[in-house]
C-alpha positions as CSV (number, residue, x, y, z in Angstrom):
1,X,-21.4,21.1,7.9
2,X,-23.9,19.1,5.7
3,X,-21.3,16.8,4.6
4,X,-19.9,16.2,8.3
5,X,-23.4,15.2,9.1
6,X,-24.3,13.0,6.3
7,X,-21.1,11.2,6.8
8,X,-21.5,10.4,10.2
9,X,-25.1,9.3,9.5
10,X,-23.8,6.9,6.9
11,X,-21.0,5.4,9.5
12,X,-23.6,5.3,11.9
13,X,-25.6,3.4,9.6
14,X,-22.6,1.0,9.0
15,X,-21.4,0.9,12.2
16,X,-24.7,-0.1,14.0
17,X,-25.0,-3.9,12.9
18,X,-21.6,-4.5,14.2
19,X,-22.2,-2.4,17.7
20,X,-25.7,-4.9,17.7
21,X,-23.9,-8.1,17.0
22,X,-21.3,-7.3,19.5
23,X,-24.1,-6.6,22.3
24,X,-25.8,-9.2,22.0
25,X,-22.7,-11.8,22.2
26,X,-23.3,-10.6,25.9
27,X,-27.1,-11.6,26.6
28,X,-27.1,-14.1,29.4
29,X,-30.5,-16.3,28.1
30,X,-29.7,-18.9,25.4
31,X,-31.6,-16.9,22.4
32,X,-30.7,-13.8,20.8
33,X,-32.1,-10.6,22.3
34,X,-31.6,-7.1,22.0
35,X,-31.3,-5.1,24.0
36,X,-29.2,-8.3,25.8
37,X,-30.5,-9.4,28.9
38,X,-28.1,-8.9,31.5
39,X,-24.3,-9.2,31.3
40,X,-22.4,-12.7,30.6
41,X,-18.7,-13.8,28.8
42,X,-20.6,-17.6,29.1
43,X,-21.2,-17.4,25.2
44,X,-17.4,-16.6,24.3
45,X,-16.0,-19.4,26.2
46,X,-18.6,-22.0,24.5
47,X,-17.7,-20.3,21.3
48,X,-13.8,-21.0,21.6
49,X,-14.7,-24.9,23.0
50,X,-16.1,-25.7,19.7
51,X,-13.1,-27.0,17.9
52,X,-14.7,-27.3,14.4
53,X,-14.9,-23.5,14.3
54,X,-11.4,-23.4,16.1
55,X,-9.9,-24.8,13.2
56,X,-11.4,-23.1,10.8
57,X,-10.1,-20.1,12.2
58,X,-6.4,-21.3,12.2
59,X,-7.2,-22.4,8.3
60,X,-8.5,-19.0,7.3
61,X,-6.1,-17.8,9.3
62,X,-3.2,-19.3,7.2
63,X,-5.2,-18.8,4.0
64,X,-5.3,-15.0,4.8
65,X,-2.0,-14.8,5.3
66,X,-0.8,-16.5,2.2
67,X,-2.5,-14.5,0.8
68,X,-1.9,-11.3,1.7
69,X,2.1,-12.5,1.3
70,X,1.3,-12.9,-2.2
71,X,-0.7,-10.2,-3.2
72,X,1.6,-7.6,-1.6
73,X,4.3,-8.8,-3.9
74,X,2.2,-9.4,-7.1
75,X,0.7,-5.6,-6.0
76,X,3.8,-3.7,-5.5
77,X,5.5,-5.2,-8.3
78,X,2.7,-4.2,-10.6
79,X,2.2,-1.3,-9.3
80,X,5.9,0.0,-9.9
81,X,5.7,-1.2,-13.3
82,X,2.5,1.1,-14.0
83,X,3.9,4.0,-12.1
84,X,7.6,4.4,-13.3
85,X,7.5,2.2,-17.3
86,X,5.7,3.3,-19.9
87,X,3.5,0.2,-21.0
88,X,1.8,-0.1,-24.1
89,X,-2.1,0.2,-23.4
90,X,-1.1,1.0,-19.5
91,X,-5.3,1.7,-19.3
92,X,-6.5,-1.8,-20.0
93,X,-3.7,-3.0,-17.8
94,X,-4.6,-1.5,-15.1
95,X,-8.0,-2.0,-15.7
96,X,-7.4,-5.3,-16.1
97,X,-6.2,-5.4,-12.4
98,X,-8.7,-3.4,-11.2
99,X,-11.3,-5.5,-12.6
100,X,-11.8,-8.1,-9.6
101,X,-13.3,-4.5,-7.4
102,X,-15.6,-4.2,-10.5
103,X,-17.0,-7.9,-10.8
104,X,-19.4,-9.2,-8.2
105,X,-17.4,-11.6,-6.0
106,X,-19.4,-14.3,-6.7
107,X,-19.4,-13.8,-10.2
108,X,-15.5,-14.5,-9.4
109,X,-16.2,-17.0,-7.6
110,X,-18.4,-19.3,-9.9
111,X,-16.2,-18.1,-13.0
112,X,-12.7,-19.4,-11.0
113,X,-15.0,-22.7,-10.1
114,X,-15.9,-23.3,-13.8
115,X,-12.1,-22.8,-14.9
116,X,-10.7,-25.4,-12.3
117,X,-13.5,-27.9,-13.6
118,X,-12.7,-27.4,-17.2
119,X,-9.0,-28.1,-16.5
120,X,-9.7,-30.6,-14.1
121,X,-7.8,-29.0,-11.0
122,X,-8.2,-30.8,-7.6
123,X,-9.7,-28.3,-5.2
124,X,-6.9,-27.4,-3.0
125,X,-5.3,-24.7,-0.6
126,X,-3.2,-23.3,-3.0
127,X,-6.3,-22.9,-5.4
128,X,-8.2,-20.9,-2.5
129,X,-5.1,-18.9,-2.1
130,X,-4.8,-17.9,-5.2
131,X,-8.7,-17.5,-5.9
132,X,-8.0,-15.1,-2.3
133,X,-5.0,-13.2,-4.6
134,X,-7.2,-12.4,-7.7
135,X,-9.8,-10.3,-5.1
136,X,-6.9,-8.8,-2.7
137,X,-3.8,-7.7,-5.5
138,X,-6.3,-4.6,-6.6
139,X,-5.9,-3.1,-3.1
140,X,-2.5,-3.6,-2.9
141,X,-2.0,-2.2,-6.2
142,X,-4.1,1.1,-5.5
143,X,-2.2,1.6,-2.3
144,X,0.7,1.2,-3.2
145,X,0.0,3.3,-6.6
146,X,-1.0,5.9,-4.4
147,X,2.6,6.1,-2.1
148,X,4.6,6.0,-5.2
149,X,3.0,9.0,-6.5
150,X,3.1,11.0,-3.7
151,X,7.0,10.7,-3.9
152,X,9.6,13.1,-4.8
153,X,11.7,11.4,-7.4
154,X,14.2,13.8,-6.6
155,X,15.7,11.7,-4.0
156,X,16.2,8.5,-6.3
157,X,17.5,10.5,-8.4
158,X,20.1,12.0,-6.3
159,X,21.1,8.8,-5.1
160,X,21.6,7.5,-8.8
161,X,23.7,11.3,-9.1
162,X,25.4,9.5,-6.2
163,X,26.9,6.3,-7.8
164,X,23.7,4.0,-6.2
165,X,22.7,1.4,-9.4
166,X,19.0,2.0,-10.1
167,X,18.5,-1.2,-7.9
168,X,19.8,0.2,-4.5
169,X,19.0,4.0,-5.5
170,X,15.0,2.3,-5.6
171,X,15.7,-0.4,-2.1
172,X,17.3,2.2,-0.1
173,X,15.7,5.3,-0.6
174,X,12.1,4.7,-2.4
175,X,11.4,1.7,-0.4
176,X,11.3,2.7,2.4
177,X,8.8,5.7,1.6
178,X,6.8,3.5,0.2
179,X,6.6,1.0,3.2
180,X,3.6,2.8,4.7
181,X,1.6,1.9,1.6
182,X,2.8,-1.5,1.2
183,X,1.6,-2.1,4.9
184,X,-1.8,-0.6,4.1
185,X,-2.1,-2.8,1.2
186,X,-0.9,-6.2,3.2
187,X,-3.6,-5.4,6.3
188,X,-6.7,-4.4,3.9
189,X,-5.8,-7.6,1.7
190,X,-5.8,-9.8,4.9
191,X,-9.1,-8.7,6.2
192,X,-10.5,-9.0,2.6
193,X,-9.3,-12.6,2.4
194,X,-9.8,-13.8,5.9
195,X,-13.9,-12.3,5.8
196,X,-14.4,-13.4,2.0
197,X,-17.0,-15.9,1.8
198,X,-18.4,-16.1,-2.0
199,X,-14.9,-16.7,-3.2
200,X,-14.1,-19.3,0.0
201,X,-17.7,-21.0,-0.6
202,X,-17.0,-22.2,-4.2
203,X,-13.4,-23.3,-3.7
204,X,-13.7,-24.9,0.1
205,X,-13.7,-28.4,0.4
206,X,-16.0,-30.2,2.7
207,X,-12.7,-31.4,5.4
208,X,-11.4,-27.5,4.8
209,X,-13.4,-24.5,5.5
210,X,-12.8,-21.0,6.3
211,X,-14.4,-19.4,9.1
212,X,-16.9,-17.3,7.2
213,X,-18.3,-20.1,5.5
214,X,-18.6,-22.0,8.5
215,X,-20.2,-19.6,9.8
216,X,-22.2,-19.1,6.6
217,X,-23.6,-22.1,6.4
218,X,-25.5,-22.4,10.4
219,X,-27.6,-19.5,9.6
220,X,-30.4,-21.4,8.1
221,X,-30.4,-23.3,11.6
222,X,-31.5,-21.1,14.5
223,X,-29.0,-18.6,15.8
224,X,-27.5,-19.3,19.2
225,X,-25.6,-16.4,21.0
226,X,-22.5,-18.5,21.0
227,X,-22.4,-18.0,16.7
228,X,-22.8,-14.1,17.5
229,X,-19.8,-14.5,19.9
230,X,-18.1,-15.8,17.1
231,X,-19.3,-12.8,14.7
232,X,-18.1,-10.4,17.3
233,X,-14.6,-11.7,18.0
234,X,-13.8,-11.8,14.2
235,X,-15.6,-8.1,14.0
236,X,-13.3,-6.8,16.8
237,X,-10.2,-8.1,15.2
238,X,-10.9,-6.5,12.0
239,X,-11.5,-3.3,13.9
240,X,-8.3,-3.3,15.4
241,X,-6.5,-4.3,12.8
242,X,-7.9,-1.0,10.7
243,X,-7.1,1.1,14.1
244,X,-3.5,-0.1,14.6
245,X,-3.2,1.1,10.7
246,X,-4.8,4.3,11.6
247,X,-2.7,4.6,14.7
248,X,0.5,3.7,13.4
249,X,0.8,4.7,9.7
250,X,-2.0,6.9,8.8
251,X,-4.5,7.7,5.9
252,X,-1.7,10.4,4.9
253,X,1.0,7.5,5.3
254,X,-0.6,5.2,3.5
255,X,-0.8,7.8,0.5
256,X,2.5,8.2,0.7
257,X,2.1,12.2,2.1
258,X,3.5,12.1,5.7
């Protein structure tokens, strides 16, 4: 009963910016307040007239999703590899994947700046997708990890009994069990890509920005409730993206248990 409490005091906790920021998106004066005066969608439809953050959104967007294409195939392909080979020094491996959830972010972040200045890189898309990948692939990885061990290998290995090659036996039968994790892993790597701002910040350039560093960088100017609209449609769609996960596939799915 302690433990029930204690954690619904900490997602209370958690939960309460977000429920703040959201309210007062609604406030019908032209400064923040809480609790909002009166009841207004004014604010959302200045927020989507501002086409600077409209295309940032389409950019992180696109970034987000390159991103979570990539690391869901760097992810599962590691992750199979750790799970059913026996690699020499399989612990430093894998915590050499696991190491981007260890490091500070911006630590990444300044560290991936400092390597594309020392080979003289151009900053480009492809180099904020991939500085994106090196922060995402450890979720994908753990997920994914997590469905393949909670699989029966009896059923590969009655395929392969079969006649399936060890090819088909994996697509047709492990695959598919799997899938649930391999969702999991795609959604949590989009919503860590498309809200990441210390890794977007260093490798942005000035005519391309993400939406959270767009965002980032107006809060030294005074806060409008049009820029909380902003902050609440982006919380909302990361909400519903973890609910539709929740709805559909399941903590117990994405472990690989249903």
């Amino acid at each position: 009963m302690g433990l029930r409490i204690f954690t619904y005091v900490v997602i209370a906790i958690l939960i309460t910016p977000m429920l703040m920021i959201i309210a007062t998106s609604f406030t019908t004066v032209s400064y923040l307040s809480f609790p909002p005066i009166g009841f207004t969608f004014k604010w959302y439809q200045v927020a989507l007239q501002k086409t600077e953050f409209l295309d940032s959104f389409y950019y992180s967007l696109y970034v987000a999703v390159a991103s979570a294409m990539i690391a869901t195939i760097l992810g599962a392909l590691v992750a199979i590899a750790l799970t059913r080979f026996r690699i020499p020094g399989r612990p430093l491996v894998d915590a050499f994947f696991m190491s981007p959830l260890v490091l500070p972010t911006i630590v990444i972040g300044i560290a991936l700046l400092q390597y594309i200045s020392r080979v003289r890189a151009p900053v480009t898309t492809e180099i904020l997708v991939l500085g994106h990948v090196v922060i995402t692939t450890p979720y994908v990885i753990r997920l994914v990890t997590a469905s393949l061990a909670g699989i029966d290998l009896t059923y590969e290995r009655a395929a392969r009994n079969l006649g399936a090659p060890p090819i088909r036996a994996f697509w047709e039968v492990t695959f598919p069990l799997i899938m649930p994790g391999l969702v999991g892993g795609a959604v949590f790597a989009f919503i860590t890509s498309f809200d990441n701002v210390t890794i977007s910040v260093f490798l942005a350039t000035p005519s391309r920005v993400t939406l959270p560093v767009r965002i980032f960088n107006l809060w030294e100017q005074p806060i409008e409730p049009w820029l909380t609209a902003i902050c609440a449609m982006v919380i909302v769609l990361t909400m519903l993206l973890i609910a539709a996960i929740e709805r559909t596939i399941g903590v117990r799915g994405v472990l690989g248990r249903a």
